[in-house]
C-alpha positions, 0 to 999 in steps of 0.5 A, a space after each residue: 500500500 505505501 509503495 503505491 501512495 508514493 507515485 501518486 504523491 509524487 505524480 500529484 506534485 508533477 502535477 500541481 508544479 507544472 499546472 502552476 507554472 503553465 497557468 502563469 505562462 498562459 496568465 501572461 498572454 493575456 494578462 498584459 491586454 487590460 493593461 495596454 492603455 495604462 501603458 500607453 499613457 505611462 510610457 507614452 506608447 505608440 500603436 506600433 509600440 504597444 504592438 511589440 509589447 505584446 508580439 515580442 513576447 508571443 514571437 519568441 514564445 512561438 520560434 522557441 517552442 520545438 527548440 526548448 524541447 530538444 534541449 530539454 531532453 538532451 540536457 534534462 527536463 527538470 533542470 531546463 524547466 527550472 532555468 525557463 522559470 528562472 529567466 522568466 521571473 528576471 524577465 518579468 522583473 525588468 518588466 516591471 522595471 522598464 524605464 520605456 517602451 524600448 526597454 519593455 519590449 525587450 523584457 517580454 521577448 525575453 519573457 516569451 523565451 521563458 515561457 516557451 521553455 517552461 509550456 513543453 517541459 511541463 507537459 514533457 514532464 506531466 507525461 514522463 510521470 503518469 502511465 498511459 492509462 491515468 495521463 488522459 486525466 492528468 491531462 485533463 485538469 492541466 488543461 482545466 488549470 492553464 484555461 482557467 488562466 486564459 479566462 482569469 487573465 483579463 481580469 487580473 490585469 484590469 484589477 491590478 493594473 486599476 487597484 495598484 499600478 500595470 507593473 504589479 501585473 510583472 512583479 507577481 511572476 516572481 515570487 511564484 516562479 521562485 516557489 515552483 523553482 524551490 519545489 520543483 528541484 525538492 519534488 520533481 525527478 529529473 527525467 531526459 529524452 531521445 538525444 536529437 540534434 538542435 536545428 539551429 539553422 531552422 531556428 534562425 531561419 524562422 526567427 529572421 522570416 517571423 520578424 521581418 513578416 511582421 515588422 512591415 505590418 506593423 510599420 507600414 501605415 508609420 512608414 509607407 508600405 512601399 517605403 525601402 523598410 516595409 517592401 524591404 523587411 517584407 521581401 525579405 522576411 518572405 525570402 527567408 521563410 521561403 529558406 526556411 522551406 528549403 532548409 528544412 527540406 535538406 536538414 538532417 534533422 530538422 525541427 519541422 518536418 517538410 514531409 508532415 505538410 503532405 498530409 492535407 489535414 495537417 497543412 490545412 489544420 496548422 492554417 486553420 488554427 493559425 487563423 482561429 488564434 490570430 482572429 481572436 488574438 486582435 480581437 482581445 487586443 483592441 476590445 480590451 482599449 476600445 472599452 477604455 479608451 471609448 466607453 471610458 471602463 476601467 482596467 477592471 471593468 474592460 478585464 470583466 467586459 472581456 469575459 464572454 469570450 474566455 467563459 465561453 471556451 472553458 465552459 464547452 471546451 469538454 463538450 466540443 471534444 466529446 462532438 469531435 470524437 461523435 461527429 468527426 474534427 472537420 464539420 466542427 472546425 467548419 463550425 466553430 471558424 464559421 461561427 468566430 466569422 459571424 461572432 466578428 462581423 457582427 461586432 464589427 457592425 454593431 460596436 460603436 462609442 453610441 452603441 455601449 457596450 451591451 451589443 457586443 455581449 451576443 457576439 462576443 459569445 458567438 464567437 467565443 463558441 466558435 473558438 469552443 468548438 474548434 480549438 479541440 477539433 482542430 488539435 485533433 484533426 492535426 495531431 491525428 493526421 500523423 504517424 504515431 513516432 511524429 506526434 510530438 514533432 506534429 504538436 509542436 508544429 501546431 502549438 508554433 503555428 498557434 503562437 505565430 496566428 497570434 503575433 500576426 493577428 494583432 498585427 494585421 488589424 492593427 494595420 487596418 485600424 492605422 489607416 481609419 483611426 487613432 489615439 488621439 481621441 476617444 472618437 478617433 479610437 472608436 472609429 478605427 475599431 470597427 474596421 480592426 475586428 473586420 480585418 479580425 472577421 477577415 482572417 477567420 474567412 481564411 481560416 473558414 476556407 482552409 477549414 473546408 479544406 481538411 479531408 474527411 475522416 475516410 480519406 485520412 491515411 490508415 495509420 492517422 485513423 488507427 491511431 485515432 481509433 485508439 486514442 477514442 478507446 482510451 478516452 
């Protein structure tokens, strides 16, 4: 009897370590959106700037990802995770500290490094430490607990930012990250995995490519899109992913397999979700100063007014997996893009100083439930589409594609709203906003289509389906 309360003692604090750590990672994706117009006006932030403070972070977040896996594995995941916690709170401390926008920006890449060390271990770890036949609940609250943090983060950023000041949303990184770090080297064993070789010629390559795609969005309405910055860093950026391809293709192991986007599921599902997030990541990102800037809210009362769209997706998120599992990933992924399209065109259409903020709760949970409906379906359309000795490699692709929606999401309706409106009043602001959640509408178009592109269940491979077949059986 006591040798079988000892692994569950043990499995228990895997757990609770790596939920906490990633509810913190995922707290600050989101934490920062209410804190934008305190910031605009402590640092005397531009569009372009407050930009940054949130894509630096998602960026490095998102090219690192596959990278800290590896080194992980090869130099041990418990140590590694205690490193990514480590530079996580540094970075949040000079966060806190930061003298000017410059200084802030550079904080939260360093931040987004962190945060893509510790999100891979953790679930490296939490699967090292539970068998097959428990790692489906063990999953299933560290998903309950990092969904909480994408619903709680909004409103923690509002109620510290309005009660004590928009540096205090930093400064609370650090004392829970030293708590996880001293527990974590007492409770956690280490654990290592296969020796693969680091791709560092991949890594750069994505890097540069990411970089340069979205800089000349976000300088081109400052700068001039066919100025020798904007065409130049787009040209550019395009070249590199273009290398980046081309890298990959001859890499003797590379950190994205070329081959994987043969399969149609998989393409279309990594364009899919890429879409999903970026629509919703713009979205969040002007709504939360809309309600500021034009309805005068407070930091806490825009964090409240954003709840629609998180409460939607952590109350259906168990729902929309059981759907999926009965109706199959495709009609849901169709579903859910098609329902975030007409959640944001309906707020683009209704949202306005007069309007107030009542008209927008319909759409906003309209397209909070199609976030509900799709993120599940999609994620499992992707890893499914695979063979079973690529599954960790096809998680990791999906997760950066993810992250990589998110700085583009915030970036291209940031572009649209440059052109129509400003902050230089609340009625300039008000009357950019519209056209900011159409460009968001716009890119879940996209994904809609690449959506209706995934094949249907008979037409994935037979490895894909076996594999599917047994993964519905565990569940």
């Amino acid at each position: 009897m006591e040798g079988h309360l000892e692994p569950d003692r043990a499995r228990g604090w895997v757990l609770a370590l790596v939920s906490v750590a990633s509810f913190m990672v995922v707290l600050d994706l989101l934490v920062v959106s209410t804190a934008l117009s305190a910031i605009q006006a402590g640092l005397g932030a531009s569009l372009a700037e407050l930009e940054w403070t949130v894509n630096s972070y998602t960026l490095s977040f998102a090219v690192l990802l596959m990278t800290a896996t590896v080194i992980g594995d090869r130099l041990g995941r418990r140590r590694v995770f205690a490193a990514g916690l480590a530079l996580f709170a540094l970075a949040s401390a000079a966060c806190a500290v930061a003298p000017g926008t410059g200084a802030l920006i550079a904080a939260r890449a360093v931040q987004g490094a962190g945060a893509a060390t510790i999100m891979p271990l953790a679930l490296s770890q939490l699967n090292a430490a539970f068998p097959p036949e428990r790692r489906g609940w063990a999953l299933g609250v560290y998903g309950s607990v990092t969904g909480l943090g994408a619903v709680l983060g909004p409103v923690v950023g509002g109620a510290v930012t309005q009660g004590l000041d928009w540096r205090w949303i930093f400064w609370l990184n650090v004392p829970v990250a030293a708590v996880v770090i001293g527990l974590g080297y007492a409770r956690l064993r280490e654990t290592f995995g296969p020796r693969a070789r680091l791709d560092l010629g991949g890594l750069a390559l994505v890097s540069a490519a990411s970089l340069g795609l979205v800089w000349g969005l976000v300088r081109g309405n400052a700068a001039g899109w066919l100025s020798p910055e904007v065409a130049g860093t787009l040209v550019g950026g395009a070249v590199l992913a273009a290398g980046f391809v081309a890298w990959e293709r001859r890499a003797a192991a590379p950190m994205l397999p070329m081959r994987l986007f043969g399969s149609r599921a998989f393409s279309a599902g990594n364009l899919a979700v890429f879409c999903l997030n970026g629509s919703m990541a713009g979205a969040i990102f002007f709504t939360a100063q809309f309600e500021q800037v034009t309805l005068g809210y407070g930091a806490l009362g825009a964090g409240l007014g954003l709840l629609p769209w998180g409460l939607t997706p952590f109350l259906l998120a168990m729902k929309a997996g059981a759907l999926a599992d009965r109706f199959g990933t495709r009609p849901l992924v169709i579903a859910g893009l098609g329902l975030q399209l007409l959640g944001m065109a309906w707020l683009a259409l209704v949202a306005s100083p007069g309007a107030g903020y009542p008209v927008m709760v319909a759409p906003m949970l309209v397209s909070g439930a199609g976030l509900a409906l799709g993120m599940p379906a999609v994620t499992k359309s992707v890893v499914g589409s695979v063979a079973p000795g690529d599954i960790g490699t096809a998680s990791g692709a999906y997760t950066t594609m993810r992250q990589l929606g998110g700085a583009f999401g915030v970036a291209v309706p940031a572009a649209v709203f440059a052109a129509a409106g400003s902050y230089d009043s609340p009625s300039d602001f008000g009357a950019g906003y519209p056209y900011a959640i159409a460009a968001a509408a716009a890119l879940s178009a996209v994904g809609t289509l690449a959506a209706c592109a995934l094949p249907r269940a008979a037409s994935l491979p037979a490895v894909a389906r076996s594999t599917n077949a047994r993964t519905d059986t565990r569940s």
